[in-house]
TIMARLO-774152 format. One record per residue (C-alpha): residue in three letters; x, y, z. Coordinates in steps of 0.05 Angstrom, whole numbers, plus 5000, padded with zeros to 4 digits. Last residue first. Example, Ala and Ser with C-alpha at 12.3 -4.5 7.8 and 13.67 -1.06 7.14 Angstrom:
BEGIN
ser527349795143ala524649105156
//
This chain:
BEGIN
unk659930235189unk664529635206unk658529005197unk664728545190unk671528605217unk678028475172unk681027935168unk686427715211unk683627125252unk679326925203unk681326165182unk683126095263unk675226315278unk672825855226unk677325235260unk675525445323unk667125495315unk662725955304unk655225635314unk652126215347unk644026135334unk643825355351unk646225335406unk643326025428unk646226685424unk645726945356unk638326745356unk636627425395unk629527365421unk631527435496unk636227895477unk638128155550unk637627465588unk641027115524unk646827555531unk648127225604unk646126595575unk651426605524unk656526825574unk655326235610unk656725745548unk662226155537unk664525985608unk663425155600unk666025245521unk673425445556unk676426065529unk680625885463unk681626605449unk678326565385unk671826335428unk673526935474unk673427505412unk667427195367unk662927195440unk666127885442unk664028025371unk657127765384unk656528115445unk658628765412unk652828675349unk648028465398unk648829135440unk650829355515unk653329985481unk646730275503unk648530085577unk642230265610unk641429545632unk649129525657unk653928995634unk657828465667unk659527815632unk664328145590unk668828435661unk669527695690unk670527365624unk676027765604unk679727685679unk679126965686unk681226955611unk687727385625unk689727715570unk697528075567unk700227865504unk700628605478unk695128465424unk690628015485unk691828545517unk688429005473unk683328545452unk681828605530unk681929425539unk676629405468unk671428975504unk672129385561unk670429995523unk664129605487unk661429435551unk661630065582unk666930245634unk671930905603unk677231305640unk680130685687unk680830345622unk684830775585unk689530855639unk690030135640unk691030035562unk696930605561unk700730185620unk700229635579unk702930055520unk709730385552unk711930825507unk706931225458unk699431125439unk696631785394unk692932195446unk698232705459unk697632865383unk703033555383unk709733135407unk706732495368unk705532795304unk713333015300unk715632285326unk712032005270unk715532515218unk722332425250unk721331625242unk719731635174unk725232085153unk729631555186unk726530935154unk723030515193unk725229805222unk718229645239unk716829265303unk714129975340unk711730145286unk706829695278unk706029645357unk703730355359unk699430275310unk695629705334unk695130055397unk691730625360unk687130255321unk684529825378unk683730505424unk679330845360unk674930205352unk672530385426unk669630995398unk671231625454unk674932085407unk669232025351unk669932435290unk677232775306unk679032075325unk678131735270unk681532335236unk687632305268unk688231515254unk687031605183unk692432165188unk697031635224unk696131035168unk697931635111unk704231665159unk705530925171unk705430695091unk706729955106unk701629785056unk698029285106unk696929955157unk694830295084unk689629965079unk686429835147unk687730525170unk684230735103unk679030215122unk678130595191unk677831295160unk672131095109unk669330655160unk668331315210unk664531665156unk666732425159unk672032355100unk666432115054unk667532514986unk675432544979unk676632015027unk671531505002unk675331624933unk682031564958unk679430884992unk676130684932unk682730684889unk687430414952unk682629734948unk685529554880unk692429714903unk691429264956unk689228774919unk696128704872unk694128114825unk687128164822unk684627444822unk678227584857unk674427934803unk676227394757unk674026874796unk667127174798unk667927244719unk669526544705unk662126404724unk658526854673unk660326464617unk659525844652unk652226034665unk649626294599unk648525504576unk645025414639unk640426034623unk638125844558unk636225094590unk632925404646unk628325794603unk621925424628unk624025524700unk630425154734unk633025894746unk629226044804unk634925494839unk639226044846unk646525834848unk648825874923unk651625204930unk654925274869unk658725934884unk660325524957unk662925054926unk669325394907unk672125694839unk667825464789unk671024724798unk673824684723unk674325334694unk676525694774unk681525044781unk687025334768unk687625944808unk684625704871unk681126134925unk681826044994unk676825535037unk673425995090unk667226055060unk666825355041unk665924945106unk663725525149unk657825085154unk658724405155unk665224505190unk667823755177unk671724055118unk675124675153unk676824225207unk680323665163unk684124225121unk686524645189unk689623875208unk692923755146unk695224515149unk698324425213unk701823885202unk704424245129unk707424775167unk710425345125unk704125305087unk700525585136unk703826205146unk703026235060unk694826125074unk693726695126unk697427195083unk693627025023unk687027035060unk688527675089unk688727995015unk683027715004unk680328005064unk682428615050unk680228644975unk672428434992unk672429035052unk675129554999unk668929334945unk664229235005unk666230025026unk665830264963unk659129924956unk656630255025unk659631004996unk656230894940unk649330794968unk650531375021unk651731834965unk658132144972unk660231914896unk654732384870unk657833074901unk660233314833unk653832924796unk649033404836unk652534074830unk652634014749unk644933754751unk644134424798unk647534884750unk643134474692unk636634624728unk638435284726unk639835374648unk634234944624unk634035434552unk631434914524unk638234934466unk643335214519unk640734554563unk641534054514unk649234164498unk651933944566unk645733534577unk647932894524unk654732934567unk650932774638unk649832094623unk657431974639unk656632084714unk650031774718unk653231144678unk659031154721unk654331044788unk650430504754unk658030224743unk659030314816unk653629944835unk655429354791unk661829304821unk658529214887unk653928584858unk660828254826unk664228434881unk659927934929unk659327434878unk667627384874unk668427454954unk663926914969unk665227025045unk659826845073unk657727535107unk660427785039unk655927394998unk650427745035unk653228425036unk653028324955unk646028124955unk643528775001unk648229184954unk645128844890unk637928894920unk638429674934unk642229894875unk635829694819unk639129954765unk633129674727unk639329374672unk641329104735unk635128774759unk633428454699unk640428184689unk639827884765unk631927714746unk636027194688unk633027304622unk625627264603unk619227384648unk620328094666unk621228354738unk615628384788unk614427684803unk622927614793unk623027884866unk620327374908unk623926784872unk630527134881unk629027274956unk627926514973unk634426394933unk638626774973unk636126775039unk642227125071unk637727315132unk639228135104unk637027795030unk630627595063unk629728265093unk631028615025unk626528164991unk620828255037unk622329025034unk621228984947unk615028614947unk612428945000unk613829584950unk611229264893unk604429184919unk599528664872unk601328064916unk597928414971unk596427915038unk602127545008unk607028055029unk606028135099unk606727455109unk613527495068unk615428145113unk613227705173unk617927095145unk623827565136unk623227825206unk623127125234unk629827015199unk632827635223unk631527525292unk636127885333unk630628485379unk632328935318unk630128505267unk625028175305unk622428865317unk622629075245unk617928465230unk613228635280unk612529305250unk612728975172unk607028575201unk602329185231unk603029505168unk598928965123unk592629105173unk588928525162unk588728125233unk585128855252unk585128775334unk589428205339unk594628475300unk594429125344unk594928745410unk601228285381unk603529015366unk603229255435unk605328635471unk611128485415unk614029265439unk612829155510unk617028525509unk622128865466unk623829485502unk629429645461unk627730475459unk626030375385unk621829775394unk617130045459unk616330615412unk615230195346unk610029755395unk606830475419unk605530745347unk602330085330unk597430075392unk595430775375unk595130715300unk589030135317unk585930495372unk584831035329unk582530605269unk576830375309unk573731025308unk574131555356unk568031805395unk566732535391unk566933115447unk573833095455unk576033415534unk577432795563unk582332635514unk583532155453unk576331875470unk573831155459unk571931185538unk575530775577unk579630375520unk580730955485unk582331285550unk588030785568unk590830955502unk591131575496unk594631655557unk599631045544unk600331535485unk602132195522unk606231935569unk611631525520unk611932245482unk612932635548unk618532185562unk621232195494unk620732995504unk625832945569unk630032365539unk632332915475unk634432605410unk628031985415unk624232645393unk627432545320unk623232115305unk617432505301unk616232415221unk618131645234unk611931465289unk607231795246unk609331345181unk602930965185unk598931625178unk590131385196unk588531985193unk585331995258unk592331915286unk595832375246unk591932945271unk591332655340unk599132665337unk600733335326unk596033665366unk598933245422unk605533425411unk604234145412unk600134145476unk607433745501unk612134185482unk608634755519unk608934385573unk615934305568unk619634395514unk618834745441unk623334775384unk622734145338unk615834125357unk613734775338unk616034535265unk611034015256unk604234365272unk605634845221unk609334275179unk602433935173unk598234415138unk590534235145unk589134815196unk592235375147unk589736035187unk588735825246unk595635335249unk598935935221unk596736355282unk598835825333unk605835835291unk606036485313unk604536525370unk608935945391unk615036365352unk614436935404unk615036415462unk621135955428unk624836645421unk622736905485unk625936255513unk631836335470unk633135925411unk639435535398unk637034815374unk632135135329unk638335415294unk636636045247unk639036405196unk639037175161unk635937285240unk630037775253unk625937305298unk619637415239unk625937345181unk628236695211unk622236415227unk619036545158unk625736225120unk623835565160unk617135585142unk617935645070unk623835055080unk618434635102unk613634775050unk607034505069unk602935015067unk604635194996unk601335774958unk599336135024unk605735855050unk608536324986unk604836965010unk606836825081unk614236825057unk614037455021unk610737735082unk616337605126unk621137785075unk619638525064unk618938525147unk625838225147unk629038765100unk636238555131unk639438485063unk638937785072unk632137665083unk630238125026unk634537784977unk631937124999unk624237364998unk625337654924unk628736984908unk622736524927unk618537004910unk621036964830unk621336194836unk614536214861unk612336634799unk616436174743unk614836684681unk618637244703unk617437784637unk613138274688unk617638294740unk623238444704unk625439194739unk623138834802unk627438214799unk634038634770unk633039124821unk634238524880unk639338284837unk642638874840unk640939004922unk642838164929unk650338224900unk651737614933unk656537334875unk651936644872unk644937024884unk646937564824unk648536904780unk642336684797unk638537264776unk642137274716unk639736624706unk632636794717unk632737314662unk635336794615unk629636334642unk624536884631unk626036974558unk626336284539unk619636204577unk615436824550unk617836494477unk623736854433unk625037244382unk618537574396unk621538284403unk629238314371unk635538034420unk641138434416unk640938754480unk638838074517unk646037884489unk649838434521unk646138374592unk648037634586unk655337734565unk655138294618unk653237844681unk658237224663unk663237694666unk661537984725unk659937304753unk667337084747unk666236574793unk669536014745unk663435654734unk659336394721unk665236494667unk663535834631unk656235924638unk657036594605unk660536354553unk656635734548unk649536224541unk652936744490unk655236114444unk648235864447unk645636424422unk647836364353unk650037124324unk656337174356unk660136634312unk668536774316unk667637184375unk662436664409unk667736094398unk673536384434unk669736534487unk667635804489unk674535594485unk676636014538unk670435814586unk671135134573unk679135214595unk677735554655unk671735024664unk676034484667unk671633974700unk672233324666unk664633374632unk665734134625unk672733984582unk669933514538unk664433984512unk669134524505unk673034014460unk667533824416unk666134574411unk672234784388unk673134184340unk667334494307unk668635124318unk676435124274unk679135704297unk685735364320unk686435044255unk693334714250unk694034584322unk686534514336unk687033774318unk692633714378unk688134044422unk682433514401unk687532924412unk689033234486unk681533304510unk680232534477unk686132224518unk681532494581unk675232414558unk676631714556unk668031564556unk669330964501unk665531604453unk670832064467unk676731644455unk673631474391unk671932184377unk679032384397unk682031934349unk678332154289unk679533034308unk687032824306unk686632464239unk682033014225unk687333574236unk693533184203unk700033424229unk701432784245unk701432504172unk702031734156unk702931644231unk696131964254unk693231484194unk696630934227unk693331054289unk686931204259unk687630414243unk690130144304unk684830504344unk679530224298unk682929494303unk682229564375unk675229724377unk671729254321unk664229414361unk662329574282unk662930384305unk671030264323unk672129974253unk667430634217unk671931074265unk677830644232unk675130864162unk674931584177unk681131554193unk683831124120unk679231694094unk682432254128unk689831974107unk689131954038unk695631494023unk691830843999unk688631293941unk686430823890unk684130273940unk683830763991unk678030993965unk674030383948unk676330174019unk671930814042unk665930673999unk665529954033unk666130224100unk660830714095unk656030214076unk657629814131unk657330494186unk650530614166unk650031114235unk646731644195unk651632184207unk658231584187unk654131554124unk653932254108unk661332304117unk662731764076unk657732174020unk662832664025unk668732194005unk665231913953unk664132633922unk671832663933unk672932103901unk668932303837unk671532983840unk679732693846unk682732733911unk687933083939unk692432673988unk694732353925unk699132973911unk703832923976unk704632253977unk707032153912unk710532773932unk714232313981unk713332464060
//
């Protein structure tokens, strides 16, 4: 660099004032003004390379991103050495959420100034959100020595060691700061959540007899009491003091009767136990443990999880007097949701049973004598009878006992026409008994009898976007969303997760593939936003002193991508890409006949239905004919309201955006990112391990195909799915001109997998079927042959058209897909038409199986024939 150069990077007191007042601005966010002052700078000093930085973070602030980046660029090219040049870029990184480009532009900042704390502690900040907490706690050490007297800087360097499990550490820095710390310094909180921490970090090592002294030498300093028995009661528990513990416990049921986990920590310490199974109790065990939960029940006769727990644990008669406690509590209180506390019952067939008994009992004596039991010396009121009836139809329902279950309820109805409940039951047994559509209109019934109730409105959307009632569910939820905008926007910027994954699986089912990403995407971006929201806590909790609630905010955003919500959009996302991808491979094999295409084209267009969704996206027409009719078809009509002109002129900008989303160039690469994720945080979900079969089955990649396959089957040896994935595999690479390596690897699985298919496969397929008859298993041995080129129709619709009553595999979902299976097939319409009836004679209220209810035809089945499966969780 020229001493020109040199000397103009010092500026002159009135530029340098300037200069500090450009600071100011940037502080108070008046990034204009600051922008003006900053090209009067560099105007006389066009070489001062902080200002020309300062003035591309002023670029980036306006929304003018890439001409910010382009700017501090240049000013990291005028002088690289320079520390806020450096300390500019990673701020801009930092504030587009790149925390990773901003981690290595702060480290370059520190090069010149390694004790600079500012930088420091932008960088320690960056380094907890991405999870280097041996480098946080560094920095932050490095920090406190250079400023020990701001407590902060004691409270991250002890966080930062406690993160790395060096709870020693961690454990003196907060001993050595409390030592410093004057009388009245601080509140009773700040004082007691320090002292709590250390407990914590005692609870985290294990060292229970030091924490155990630490709680009683502080006793009197604790402000959070239950939090303080809470970990007295563990550190007894688990240094064997059970009798310490047992009372600890009673003390805080006293507090909270209804404290599951209270109760839970009071059996183990009264049997003696650090834990304890229910599921693996002895028969003294359960006996001892019915004392005492009849001695809670005395003692706290309003708490619910006293007569809860004895249920999970009892059998028998026993079982039974505990049951019907149980129940005649919640059914004089009137508790709707009686019937899902004690579902878990429906686990053992003995205790269902006993459950099935005991209300048919009830009943038939409310009826007789408006008595629960012989033995009750009151009447019951109506609202018995009316819980009774209801409980019984969700019984009848969950045990697929539909004509019982519509008796029961139809009785209920009839007996109090207003009881909202009694419609979403009925509803949920259409659902499950195949009627989606009749479901929707009981939810909507339900519904109008309380416009005022969000959450009918909310189910009665859900169960109209499950019947792929698009607009019918738009105009049902906009009554609680505000009046202006599109209720899509409205709904988003509510993070409302459950209607855009209910939307999205719609468009899926009908294959809009653009509008069905568009709602998944949008799940995962609420998801990001959690993930990046943390960043304002990092820095928050040292100041409120919040120092457990943070540990647990840290815990819950590392295990946030396997929440169940995610883990569905992940699985739309990867479902949308596969069939894409599908789509491509289905329309090049028909290109290389242009007969058959002509004739594909005329089917697909007289198939009123299935029409659309299985026409293949076009590139050049997406401006011109959004994409496919379907997207049109589908537009909400709740947008011709009073601001339907506004919203039509938003509409083409949205539109290109479906298209977009579908245009990936390389899907399958765009799938492989949320199947890594699904198998870092979901690798017990059978989908997850089936779409990564899917994947990378399509990617050629045979050996990360085989460890999806091994852990299929690890979960669930006996899935049907599992026999269709193997066979599939075996053929793959069977066909496949591998590569040596390859080969050796594949042949090293199969000498220690025994059950990964090998030599002769037919022969595979009937050994597998003489092991395994339900419906779904012999549904699986005839895709097989029909893969090996082995079906026989006679025989395939012989063995579909038998299936046992008891069969719980024997489901809508299978006889739709083998309906799916046969009619792909090309088996004769006479025999399907049999088969239909068949079905019909199980799932009497099932629409899938009528005329009407089923209308899949050859074309639609020939346009699918290689996509993947729907409904695959």
């Amino acid at each position: 660099m020229s001493k020109k150069a040199e000397v103009s990077k010092v500026l002159p007191t009135k530029e340098m004032n300037n200069y500090k007042q450009l600071l100011k601005y940037y502080d108070d966010k008046q990034f204009s003004k600051g922008l003006k002052i900053a090209d009067q700078i560099l105007k006389k000093f066009p070489q001062h390379t902080e200002t020309l930085a300062i003035k591309g973070l002023f670029h980036h602030s306006l929304g003018k991103k890439e001409e910010g980046y382009q700017i501090v660029r240049n000013s990291i090219k005028m002088d690289i050495s320079n520390q806020t040049a450096w300390h500019v870029n990673g701020i801009i990184y930092k504030n587009d959420k790149n925390y990773n480009e901003a981690s290595k532009c702060f480290v370059n900042a520190l090069r010149k100034d390694p004790e600079n704390q500012i930088i420091l502690r932008d960088l320690s900040l960056i380094q907890i959100q991405i999870r280097e907490f041996e480098a946080f706690y560094k920095n932050r050490n490095k920090i406190l020595q250079l400023k020990s007297n701001q407590v902060s800087n004691w409270i991250f360097c002890a966080l930062g060691a406690h993160l790395i499990k060096r709870y020693n550490i961690a454990i003196t820095l907060i001993d050595s700061y409390l030592l410093t710390i004057v009388n009245d310094t601080y509140t009773n909180y700040e004082m007691s959540e320090l002292i709590l921490f250390k407990i914590h970090v005692y609870s985290e090592s294990k060292d229970y007899v030091k924490g155990l002294e630490e709680l009683d030498k502080n006793e009197s300093k604790i402000v959070d009491r239950s939090y303080f028995k809470e970990m007295k009661a563990l550190f007894n528990l688990q240094l064997n003091n059970y009798s310490a513990a047992e009372a600890l416990y009673l003390s805080l049921i006293h507090i909270n009767c209804d404290n599951f986990f209270y109760f839970q920590q009071l059996v183990a310490a009264y049997l003696k136990k650090p834990t304890v199974n229910f599921d693996e109790l002895t028969e003294e065990e359960q006996s001892l443990l019915r004392l005492l939960f009849e001695k809670i029940q005395k003692s706290y006769p309003s708490s619910s999880a006293a007569k809860f727990l004895p249920l999970k644990f009892l059998t028998g008669e026993a079982f039974e007097r505990a049951l019907d406690v149980y129940c005649q509590s919640g059914l004089k209180k009137g508790i709707p949701n009686l019937f899902n506390s004690i579902n878990f019952i429906y686990q053992n067939s003995e205790k269902t049973l006993i459950l099935q008994n005991l209300f048919l009992g009830y009943l038939k004596m409310l009826e007789a004598e408006n008595k629960l039991t012989l033995s009750s010396s009151e009447t019951e009121t109506p609202i018995v009878k009316l819980w009774t009836l209801a409980f019984l139809a969700q019984h009848y329902n969950k045990i697929n006992n539909f004509e019982e279950a519509f008796d029961y309820i139809n009785q209920a109805i009839e007996h109090t026409p207003t009881a909202i409940d009694l419609y979403l039951i009925k509803g949920r047994i259409y659902k499950k008994a195949g009627n989606k559509f009749e479901a929707a209109k009981l939810f909507d019934y339900g519904r109008k009898l309380d416009l005022a109730d969000r959450y009918l409105n909310t189910k009665c959307t859900h169960y109209m976007l499950r019947a792929d009632q698009l607009e019918k569910a738009e105009s049902v939820v906009k009554l609680f969303t505000k009046e202006t905008g599109p209720t899509t926007n409205n709904l988003s910027d509510m993070q409302a997760m459950w209607y855009e994954q209910e939307k999205g699986e719609s468009h899926l089912r009908n294959r809009e593939y653009g509008r069905a990403l568009k709602q998944f995407l949008s799940i995962e971006e609420h998801f990001l936003d959690f993930v990046e929201d943390q960043y304002d806590f990092h820095s928050y909790s040292t100041r409120k002193f919040t120092l457990r609630a943070y540990l647990d905010l840290l815990k819950f955003i590392d295990s946030i991508y396997s929440s169940p919500r995610y883990i569905r959009a992940a699985i739309g996302i990867i479902k949308c890409y596969l069939d894409l991808y599908d789509q491509i491979i289905i329309n090049s094999k028909k290109s290389t006949n242009q007969t058959n295409n002509e004739t594909d084209t005329s089917s697909v267009t007289t198939n009123t239905k299935g029409a659309n969704k299985n026409k293949p996206p076009k590139k050049k027409k997406n401006k011109n004919n959004n994409n496919n009719n379907n997207n049109n078809n589908n537009q909400p009509k709740a947008s011709a309201n009073k601001k339907g002109q506004k919203q039509a002129i938003k509409g083409p900008v949205i539109e290109p955006n479906y298209s977009e989303l579908t245009e990936v160039a390389d899907k399958l690469e765009a799938a492989t990112k949320y199947v890594k994720i699904l198998l870092t945080h979901a690798p017990k979900n059978l989908a997850t391990q089936k779409l990564a079969f899917e994947l990378y089955i399509r990617k050629k990649k045979y050996i990360l195909a085989l460890f999806a396959l091994k852990s299929f089957y690890s979960i669930a040896p006996n899935d049907p799915e599992f026999h269709l994935l193997n066979i599939r595999f075996a053929i793959e690479i069977k066909n496949e001109n591998l590569d040596e390596r390859i080969t050796t690897l594949i042949n090293a699985e199969l000498e220690i997998n025994p059950f990964i298919a090998r030599g002769d496969l037919d022969q595979w397929n009937l050994n597998y079927f003489s092991k395994h008859n339900s419906f779904s298993h012999r549904l699986a041995f005839i895709k097989v042959n029909a893969l090996l080129n082995k079906l026989d129709s006679i025989q395939a619709f012989d063995l579909l058209s038998k299936f046992e009553d008891n069969d719980s595999n024997a489901t809508i979902q299978n006889f739709n897909d083998a309906l799916t299976f046969l009619i792909q097939e090309k088996l004769p319409q006479p025999e399907i038409g049999v088969l239909k009836k068949k079905y019909q004679s199980k799932f009497k209220y099932a629409i899938d199986f009528t005329s009407e209810g089923f209308p899949v035809t050859f074309s639609e089945i020939a346009n699918s024939n290689n996509l993947i499966e729907e409904n695959i969780i």
